[in-house]
Backbone bond lengths (Angstrom), bond angles and torsions (degrees), N, CA, C in turn:
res aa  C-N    CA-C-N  psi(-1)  N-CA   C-N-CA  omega(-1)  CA-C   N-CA-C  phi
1 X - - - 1.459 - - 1.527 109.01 -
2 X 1.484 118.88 139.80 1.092 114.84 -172.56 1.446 122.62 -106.64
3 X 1.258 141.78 140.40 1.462 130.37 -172.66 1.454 110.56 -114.23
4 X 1.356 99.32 128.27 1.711 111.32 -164.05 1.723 94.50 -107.86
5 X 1.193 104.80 132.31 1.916 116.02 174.81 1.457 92.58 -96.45
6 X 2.007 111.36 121.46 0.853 127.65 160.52 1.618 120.94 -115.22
7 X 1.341 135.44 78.22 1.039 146.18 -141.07 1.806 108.68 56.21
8 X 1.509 94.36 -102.67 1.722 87.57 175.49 1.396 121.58 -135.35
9 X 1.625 88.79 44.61 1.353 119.15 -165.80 1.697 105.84 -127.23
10 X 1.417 114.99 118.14 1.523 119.06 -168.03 1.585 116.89 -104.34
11 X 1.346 106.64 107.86 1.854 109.55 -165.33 1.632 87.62 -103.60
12 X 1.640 93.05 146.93 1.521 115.58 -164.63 1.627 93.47 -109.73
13 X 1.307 95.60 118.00 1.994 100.46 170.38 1.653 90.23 -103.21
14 X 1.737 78.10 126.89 1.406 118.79 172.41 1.238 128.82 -124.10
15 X 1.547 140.73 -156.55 0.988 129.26 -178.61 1.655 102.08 -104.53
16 X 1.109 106.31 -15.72 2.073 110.50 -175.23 1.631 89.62 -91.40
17 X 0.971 137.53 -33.63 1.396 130.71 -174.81 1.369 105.56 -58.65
18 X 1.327 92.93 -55.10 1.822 116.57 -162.44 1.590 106.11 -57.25
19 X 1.644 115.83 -33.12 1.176 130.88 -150.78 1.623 103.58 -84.96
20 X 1.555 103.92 -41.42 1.564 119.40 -176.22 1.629 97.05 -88.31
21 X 1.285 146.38 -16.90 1.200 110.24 156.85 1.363 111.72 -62.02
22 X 1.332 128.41 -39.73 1.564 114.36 -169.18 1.382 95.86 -73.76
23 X 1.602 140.64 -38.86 1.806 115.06 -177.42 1.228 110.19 -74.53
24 X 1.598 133.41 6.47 1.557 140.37 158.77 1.569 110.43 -59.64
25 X 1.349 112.65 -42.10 1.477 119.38 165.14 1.572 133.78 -57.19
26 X 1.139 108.37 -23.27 1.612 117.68 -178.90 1.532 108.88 -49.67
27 X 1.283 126.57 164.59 1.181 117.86 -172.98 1.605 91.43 -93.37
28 X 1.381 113.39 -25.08 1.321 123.87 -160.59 1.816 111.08 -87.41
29 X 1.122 97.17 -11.80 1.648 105.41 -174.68 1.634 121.69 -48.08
30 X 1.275 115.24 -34.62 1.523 115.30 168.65 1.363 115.54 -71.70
31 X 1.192 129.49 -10.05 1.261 132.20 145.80 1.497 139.51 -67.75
32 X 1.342 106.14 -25.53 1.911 97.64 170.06 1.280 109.25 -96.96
33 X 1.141 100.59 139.59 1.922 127.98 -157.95 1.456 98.47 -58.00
34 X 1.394 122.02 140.95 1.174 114.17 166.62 1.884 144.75 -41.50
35 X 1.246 91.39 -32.88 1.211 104.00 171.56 1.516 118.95 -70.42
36 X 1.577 131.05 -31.13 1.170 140.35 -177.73 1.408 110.99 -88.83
37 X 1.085 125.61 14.12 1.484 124.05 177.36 1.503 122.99 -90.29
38 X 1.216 128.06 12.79 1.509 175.85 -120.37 1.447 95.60 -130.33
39 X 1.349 92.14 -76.09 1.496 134.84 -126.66 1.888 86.72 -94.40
40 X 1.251 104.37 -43.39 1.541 84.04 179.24 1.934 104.44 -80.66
41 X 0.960 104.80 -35.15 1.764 117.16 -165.74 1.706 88.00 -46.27
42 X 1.354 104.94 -65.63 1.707 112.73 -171.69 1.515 108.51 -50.84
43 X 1.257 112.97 -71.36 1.517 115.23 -179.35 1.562 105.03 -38.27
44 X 1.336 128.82 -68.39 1.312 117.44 -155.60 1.271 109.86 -56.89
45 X 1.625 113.02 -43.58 1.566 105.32 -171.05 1.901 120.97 -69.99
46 X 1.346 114.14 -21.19 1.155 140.03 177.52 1.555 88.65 -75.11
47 X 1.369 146.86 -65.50 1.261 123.13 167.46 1.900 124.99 -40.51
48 X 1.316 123.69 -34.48 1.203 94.08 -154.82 1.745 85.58 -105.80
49 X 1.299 104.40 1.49 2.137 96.57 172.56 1.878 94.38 -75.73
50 X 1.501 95.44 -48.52 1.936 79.17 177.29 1.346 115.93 -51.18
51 X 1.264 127.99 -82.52 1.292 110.90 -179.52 1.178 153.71 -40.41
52 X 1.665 109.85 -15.50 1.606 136.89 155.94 1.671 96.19 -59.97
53 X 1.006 141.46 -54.01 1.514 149.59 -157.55 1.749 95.58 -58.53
54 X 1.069 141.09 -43.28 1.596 142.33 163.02 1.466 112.87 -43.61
55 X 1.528 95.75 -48.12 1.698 89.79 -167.40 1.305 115.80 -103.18
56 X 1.380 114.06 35.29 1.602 130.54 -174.15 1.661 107.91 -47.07
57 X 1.326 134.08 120.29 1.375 131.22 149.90 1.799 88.66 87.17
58 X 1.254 132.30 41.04 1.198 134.07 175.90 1.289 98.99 -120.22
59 X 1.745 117.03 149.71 1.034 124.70 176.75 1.568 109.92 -90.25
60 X 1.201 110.07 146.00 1.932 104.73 -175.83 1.162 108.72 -77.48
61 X 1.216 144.30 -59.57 1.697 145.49 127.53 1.825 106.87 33.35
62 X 1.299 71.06 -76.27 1.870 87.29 -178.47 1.430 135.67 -66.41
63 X 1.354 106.52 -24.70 1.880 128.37 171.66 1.767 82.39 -80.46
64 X 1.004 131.83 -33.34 1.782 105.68 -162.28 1.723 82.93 -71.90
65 X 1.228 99.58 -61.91 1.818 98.63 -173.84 1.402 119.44 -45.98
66 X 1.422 122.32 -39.64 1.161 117.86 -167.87 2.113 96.12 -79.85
67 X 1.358 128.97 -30.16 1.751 126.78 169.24 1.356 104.34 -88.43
68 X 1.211 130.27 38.11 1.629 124.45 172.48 1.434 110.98 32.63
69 X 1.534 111.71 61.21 2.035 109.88 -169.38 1.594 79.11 -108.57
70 X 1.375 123.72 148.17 1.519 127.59 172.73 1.306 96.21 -84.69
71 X 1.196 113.09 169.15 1.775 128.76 162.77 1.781 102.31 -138.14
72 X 1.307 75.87 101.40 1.873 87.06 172.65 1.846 113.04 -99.91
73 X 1.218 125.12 117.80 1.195 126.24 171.57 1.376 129.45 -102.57
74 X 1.662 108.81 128.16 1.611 88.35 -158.39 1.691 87.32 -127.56
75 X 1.382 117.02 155.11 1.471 116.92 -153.68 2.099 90.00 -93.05
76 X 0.815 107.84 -20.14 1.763 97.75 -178.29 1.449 107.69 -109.69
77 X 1.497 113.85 139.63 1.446 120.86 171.02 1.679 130.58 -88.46
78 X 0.791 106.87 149.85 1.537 100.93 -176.38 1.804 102.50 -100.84
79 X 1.117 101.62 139.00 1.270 113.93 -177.92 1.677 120.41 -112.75
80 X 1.487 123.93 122.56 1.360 113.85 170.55 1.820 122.52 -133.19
81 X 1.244 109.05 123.46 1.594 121.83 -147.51 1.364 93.75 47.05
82 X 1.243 110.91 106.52 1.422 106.48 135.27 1.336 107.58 80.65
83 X 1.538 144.74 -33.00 1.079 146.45 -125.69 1.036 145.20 178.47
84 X 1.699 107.26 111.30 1.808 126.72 -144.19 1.108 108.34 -43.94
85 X 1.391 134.51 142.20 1.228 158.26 123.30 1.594 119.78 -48.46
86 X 1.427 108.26 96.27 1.839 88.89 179.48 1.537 107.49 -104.68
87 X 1.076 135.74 10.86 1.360 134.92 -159.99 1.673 119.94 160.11
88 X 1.253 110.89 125.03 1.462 122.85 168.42 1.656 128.61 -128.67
89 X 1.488 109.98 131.87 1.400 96.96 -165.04 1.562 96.20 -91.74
90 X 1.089 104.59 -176.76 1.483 132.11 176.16 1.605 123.81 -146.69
91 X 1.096 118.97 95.93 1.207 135.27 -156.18 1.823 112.13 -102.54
92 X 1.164 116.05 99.24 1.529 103.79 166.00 1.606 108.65 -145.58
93 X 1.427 108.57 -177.40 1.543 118.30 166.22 0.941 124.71 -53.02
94 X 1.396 129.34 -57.55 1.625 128.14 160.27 1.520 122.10 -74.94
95 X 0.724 144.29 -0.27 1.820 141.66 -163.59 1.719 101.52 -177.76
96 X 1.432 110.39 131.36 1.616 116.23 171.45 1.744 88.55 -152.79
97 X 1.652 104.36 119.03 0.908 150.92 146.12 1.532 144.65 -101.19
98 X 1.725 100.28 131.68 1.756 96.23 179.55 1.454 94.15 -120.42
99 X 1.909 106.49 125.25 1.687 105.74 157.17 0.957 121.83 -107.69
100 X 1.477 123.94 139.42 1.322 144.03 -142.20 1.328 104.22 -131.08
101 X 1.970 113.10 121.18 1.276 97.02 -170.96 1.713 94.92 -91.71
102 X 1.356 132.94 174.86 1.279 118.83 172.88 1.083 133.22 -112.01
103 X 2.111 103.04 -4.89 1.005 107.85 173.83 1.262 138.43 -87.04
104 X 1.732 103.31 -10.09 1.411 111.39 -176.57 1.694 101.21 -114.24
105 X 1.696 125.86 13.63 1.328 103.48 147.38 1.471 112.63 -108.83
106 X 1.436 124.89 7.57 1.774 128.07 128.73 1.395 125.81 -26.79
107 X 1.389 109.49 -47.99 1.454 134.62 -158.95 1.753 90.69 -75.71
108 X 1.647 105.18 -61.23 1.407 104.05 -151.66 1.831 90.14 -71.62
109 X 1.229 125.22 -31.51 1.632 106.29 -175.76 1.416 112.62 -71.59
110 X 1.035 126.08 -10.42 1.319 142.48 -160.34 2.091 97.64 -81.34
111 X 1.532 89.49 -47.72 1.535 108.68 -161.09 1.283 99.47 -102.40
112 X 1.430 137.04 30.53 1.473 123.62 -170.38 1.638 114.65 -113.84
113 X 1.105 95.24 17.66 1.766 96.15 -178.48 1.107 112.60 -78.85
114 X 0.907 138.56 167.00 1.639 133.75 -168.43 1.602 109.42 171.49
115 X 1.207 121.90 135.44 1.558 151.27 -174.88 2.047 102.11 35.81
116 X 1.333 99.63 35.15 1.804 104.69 154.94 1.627 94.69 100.07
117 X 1.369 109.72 16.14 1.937 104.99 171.12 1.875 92.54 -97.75
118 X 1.523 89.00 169.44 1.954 108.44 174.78 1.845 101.02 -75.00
119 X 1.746 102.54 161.42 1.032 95.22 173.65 1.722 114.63 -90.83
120 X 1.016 112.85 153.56 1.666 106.95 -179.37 1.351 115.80 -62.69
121 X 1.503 125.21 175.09 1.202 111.66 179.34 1.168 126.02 -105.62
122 X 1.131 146.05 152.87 1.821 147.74 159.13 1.300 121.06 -3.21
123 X 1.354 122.00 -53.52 1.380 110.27 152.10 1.639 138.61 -77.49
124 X 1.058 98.76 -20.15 1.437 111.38 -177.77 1.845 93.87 -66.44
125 X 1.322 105.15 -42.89 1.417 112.55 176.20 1.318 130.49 -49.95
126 X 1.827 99.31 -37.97 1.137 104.49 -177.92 1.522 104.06 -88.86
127 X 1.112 114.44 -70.75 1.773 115.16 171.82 1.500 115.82 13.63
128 X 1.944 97.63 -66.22 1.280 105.94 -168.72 1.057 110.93 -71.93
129 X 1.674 152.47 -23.35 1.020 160.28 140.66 1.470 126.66 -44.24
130 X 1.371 115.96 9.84 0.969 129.47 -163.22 1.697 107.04 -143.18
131 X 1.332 105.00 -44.61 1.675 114.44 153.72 1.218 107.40 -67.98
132 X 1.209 144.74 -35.99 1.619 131.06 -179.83 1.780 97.41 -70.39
133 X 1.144 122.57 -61.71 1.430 113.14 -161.07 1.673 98.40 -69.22
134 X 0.981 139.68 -12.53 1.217 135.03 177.07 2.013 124.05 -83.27
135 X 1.604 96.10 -19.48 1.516 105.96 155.01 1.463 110.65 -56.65
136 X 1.735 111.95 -58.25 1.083 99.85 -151.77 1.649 98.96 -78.16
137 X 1.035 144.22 -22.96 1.518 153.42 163.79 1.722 87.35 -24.30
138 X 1.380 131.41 -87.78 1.261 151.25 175.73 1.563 94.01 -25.64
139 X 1.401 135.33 -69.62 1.380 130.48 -170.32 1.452 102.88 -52.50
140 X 1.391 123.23 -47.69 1.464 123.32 -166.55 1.324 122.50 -71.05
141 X 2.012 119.25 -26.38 1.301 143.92 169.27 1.506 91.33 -58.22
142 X 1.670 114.23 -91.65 1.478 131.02 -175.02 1.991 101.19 -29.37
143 X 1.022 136.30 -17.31 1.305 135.70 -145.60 1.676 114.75 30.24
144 X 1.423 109.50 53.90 1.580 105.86 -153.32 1.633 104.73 -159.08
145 X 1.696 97.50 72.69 1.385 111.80 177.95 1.728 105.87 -67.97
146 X 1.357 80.68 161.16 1.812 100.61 -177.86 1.907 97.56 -74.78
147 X 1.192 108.18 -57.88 1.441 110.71 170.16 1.880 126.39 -25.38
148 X 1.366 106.37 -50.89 0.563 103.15 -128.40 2.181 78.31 -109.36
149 X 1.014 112.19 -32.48 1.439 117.93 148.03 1.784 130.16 -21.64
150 X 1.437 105.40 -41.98 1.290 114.69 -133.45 1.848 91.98 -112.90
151 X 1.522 134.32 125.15 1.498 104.15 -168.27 1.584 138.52 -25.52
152 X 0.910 137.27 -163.24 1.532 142.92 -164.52 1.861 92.68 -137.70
153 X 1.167 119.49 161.32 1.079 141.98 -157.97 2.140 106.12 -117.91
154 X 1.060 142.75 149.67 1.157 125.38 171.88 1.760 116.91 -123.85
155 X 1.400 96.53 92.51 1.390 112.79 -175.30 1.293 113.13 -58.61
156 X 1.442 146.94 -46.29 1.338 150.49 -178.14 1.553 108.69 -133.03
157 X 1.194 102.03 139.09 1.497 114.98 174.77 1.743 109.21 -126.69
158 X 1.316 126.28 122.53 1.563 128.07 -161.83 1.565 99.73 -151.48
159 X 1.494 118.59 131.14 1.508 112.79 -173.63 1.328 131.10 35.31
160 X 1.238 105.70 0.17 1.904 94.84 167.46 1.675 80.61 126.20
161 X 1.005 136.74 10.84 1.304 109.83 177.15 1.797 109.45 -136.90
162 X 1.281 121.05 167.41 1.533 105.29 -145.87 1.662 97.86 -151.81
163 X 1.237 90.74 115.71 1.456 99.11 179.80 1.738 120.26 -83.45
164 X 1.384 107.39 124.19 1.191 99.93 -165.94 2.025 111.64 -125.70
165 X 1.276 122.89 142.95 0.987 141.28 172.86 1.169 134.95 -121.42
166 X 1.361 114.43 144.57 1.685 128.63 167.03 1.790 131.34 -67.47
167 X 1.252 96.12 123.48 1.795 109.16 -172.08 1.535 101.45 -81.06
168 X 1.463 97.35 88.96 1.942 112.29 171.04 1.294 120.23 -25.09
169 X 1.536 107.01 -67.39 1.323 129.11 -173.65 1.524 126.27 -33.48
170 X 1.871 87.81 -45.50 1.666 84.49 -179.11 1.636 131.99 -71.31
171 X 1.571 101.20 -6.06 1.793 103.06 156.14 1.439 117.99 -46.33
172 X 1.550 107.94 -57.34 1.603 138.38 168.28 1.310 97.59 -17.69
173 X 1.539 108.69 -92.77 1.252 127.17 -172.46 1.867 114.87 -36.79
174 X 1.136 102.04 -53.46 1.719 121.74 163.93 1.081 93.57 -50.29
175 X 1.224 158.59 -63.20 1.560 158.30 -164.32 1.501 99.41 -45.76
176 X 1.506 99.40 -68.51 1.643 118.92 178.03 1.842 121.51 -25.21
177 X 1.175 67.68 -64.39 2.063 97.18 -178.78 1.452 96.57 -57.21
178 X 1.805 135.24 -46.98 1.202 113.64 -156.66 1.120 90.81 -78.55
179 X 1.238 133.83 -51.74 1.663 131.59 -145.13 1.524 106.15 -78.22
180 X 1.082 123.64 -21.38 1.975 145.56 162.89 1.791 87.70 -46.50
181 X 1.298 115.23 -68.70 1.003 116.37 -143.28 1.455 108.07 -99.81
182 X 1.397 119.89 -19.53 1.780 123.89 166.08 1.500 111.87 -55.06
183 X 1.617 88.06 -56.81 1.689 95.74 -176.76 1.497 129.09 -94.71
184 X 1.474 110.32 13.50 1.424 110.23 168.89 1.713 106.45 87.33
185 X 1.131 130.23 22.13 1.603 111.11 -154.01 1.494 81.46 -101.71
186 X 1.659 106.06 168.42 1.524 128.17 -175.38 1.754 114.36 -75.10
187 X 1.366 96.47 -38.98 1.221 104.28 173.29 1.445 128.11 -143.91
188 X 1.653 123.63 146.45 1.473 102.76 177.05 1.359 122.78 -34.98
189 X 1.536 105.25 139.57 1.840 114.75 173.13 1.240 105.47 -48.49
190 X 1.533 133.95 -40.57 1.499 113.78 -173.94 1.821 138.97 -52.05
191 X 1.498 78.09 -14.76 1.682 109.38 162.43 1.615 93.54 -37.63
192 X 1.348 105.36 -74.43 1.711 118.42 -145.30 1.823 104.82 -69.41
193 X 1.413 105.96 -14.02 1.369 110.69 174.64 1.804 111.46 -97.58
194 X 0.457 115.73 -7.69 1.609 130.61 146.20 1.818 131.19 -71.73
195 X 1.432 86.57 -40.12 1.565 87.06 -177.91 2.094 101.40 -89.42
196 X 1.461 95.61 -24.69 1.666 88.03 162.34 1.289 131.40 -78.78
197 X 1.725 112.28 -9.99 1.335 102.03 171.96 2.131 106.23 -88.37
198 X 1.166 90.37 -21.87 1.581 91.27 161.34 1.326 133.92 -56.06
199 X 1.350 125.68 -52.04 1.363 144.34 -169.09 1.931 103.88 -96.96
200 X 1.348 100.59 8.26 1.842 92.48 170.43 1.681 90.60 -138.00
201 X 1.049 107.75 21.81 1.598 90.00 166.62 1.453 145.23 112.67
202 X 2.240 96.09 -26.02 1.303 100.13 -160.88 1.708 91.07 -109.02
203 X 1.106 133.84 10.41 1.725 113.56 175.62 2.024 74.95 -155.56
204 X 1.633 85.03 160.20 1.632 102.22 -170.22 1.587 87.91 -122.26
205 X 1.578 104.72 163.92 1.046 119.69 -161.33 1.916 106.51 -82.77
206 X 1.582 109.49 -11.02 1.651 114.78 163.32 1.559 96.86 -81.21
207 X 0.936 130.70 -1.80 1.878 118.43 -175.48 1.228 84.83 -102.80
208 X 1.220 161.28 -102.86 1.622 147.39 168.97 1.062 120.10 46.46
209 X 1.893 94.15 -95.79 1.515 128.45 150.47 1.298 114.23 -15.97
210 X 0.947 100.32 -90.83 1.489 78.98 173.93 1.248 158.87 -47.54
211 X 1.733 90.65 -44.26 1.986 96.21 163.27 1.725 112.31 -47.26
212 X 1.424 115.55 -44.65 1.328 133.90 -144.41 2.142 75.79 -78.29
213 X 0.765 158.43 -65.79 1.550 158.37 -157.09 1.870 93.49 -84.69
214 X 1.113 133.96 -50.32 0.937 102.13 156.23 1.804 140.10 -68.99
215 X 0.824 117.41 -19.14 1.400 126.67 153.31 1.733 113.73 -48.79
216 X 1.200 99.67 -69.24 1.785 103.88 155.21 1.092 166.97 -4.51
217 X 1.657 83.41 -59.31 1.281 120.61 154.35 1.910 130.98 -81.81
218 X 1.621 95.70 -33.66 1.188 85.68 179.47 1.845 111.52 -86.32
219 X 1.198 110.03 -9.98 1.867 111.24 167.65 1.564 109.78 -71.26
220 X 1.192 105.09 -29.30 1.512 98.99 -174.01 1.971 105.48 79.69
């Protein structure tokens, strides 16, 4: 666990911290009630440690080979606003493929050091990028997203009747948890995408800080 100095105030990055910055991202997030924000953080990550628990001491390499998933590597990244593309799957009935650009998950091992640890390495980089898209491979087989499991949210309410929706993210987060837990790492990967928007420029290590204590705060 890591301890972040926020003035003279010490915020603990964890895996529920780590988890609710990414359900901070949802488009849908100002919609689940305060009290249930718990409730998705826990559930999702508790989904993707279960499903890591099958593929204990397995190489990720080898699950693509052993589900016929291609690994296409392509040497240039595509970029949109601002911001690398390292990999996209492709998911169908006949053919499921992930392409992997290599230069921009180069980039992120390159850039992943963060609060005085080493940066990880190139494969470790890739792996995990490769264990995340390979959860959701499993959600798309099972037809049985984490999202979509987990209650629904109620975006509009009109005459008595109430429109309700699914919180995306928490597949995400489930992503997090498996590849945390396939490959042994200390902390969710979203760590390392944080510490790359740190070390190239676009978020500072007081913008963190802060999310990470406000995050904190709202788990209690």
């Amino acid at each position: 666990m890591l301890s972040v100095m926020k003035g003279k105030v010490i915020v603990m990055v964890n895996d529920r911290i780590l988890a609710l910055c990414e359900l901070s991202n949802d488009l849908l997030y100002d919609k689940i009630p305060e009290g249930k924000i718990s409730y998705y953080v826990d559930s999702s990550l508790a989904a993707g440690r279960a499903a890591a628990k099958e593929y204990t001491g397995m190489d990720i390499k080898k699950l693509y080979h052993s589900n016929n998933i291609q690994i296409e590597y392509r040497k240039e990244s595509k970029g949109s606003f601002g911001v690398m593309l390292r990999g996209q799957v492709v998911l169908g009935k006949d053919e499921s493929k992930v392409e992997l650009y290599s230069s921009s998950i180069e980039s992120l091992a390159n850039n992943s050091q963060i609060y005085g640890s080493a940066p990880i390495s190139y494969d470790l980089a890739l792996n995990i990028h490769l264990a995340h898209e390979f959860f959701h491979f499993l959600e798309y087989k099972s037809n049985n997203f984490v999202s979509d499991q987990l209650d629904s949210v109620v975006i509009m309410k009109i005459f008595g009747f109430q429109r309700l929706a699914h919180i995306k993210r928490c597949s995400e987060i489930a992503a997090h948890g498996f590849a945390k837990e396939l490959l042994h790492l200390q902390y969710l990967p979203n760590l390392y995408d944080y510490a790359y928007l740190i070390n190239t420029g676009k978020m500072t290590e007081k913008d963190l800080s802060d999310m990470m204590s406000r995050m904190e705060s709202i788990l209690g």
